[in-house]
N, C-alpha and C positions, 0 to 999 in steps of 0.2 A: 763502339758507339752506344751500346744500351749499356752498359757502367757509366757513360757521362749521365746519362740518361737519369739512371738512378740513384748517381751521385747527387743530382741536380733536383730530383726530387726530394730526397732527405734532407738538405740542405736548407730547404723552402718548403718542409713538411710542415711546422708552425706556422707561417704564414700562410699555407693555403689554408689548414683548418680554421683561421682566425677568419679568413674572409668568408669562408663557410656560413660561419656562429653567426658573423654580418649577417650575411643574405638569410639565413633559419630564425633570425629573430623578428623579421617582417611578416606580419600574421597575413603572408598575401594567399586568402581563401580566396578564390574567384568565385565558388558558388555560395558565396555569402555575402550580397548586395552591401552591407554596412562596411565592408573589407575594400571598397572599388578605389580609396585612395591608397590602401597599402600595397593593391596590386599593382599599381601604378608605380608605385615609391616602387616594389622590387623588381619592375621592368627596367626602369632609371637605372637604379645597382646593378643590370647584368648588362646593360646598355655599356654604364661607362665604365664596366670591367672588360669587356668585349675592345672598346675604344681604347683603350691604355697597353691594348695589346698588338694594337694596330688593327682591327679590324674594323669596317666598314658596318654600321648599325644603320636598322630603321624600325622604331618601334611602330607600329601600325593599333591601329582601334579595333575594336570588335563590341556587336552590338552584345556578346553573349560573353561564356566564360572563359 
């Protein structure tokens, strides 16, 4: 089972790091007020990375960071 495992990772080792470089290039600082639309944008990206994988999302607000 963990050889499929890891076959399955290698496999899909460039794609994951690609979607990585996605999600690290969104300057999402939450303690830096001027940042509040990129943190947005990279809730959205793990929203519908989370959604493509079948799981149930809910982004929620917060008054803070």
């Amino acid at each position: 089972m963990l050889d499929k495992i890891d076959e399955y990772l290698d496999s899909h080792r460039h794609d994951f790091q690609q979607d990585l470089k996605e999600l690290l290039r969104i300057p999402s600082v939450s303690a830096d007020s001027r940042r509040a639309d990129d943190v947005r944008k990279a809730a959205d990206w793990v929203a519908r990375q989370f959604r493509a994988l079948g799981f149930a999302t809910a982004e929620i607000p917060t008054d803070g960071h």
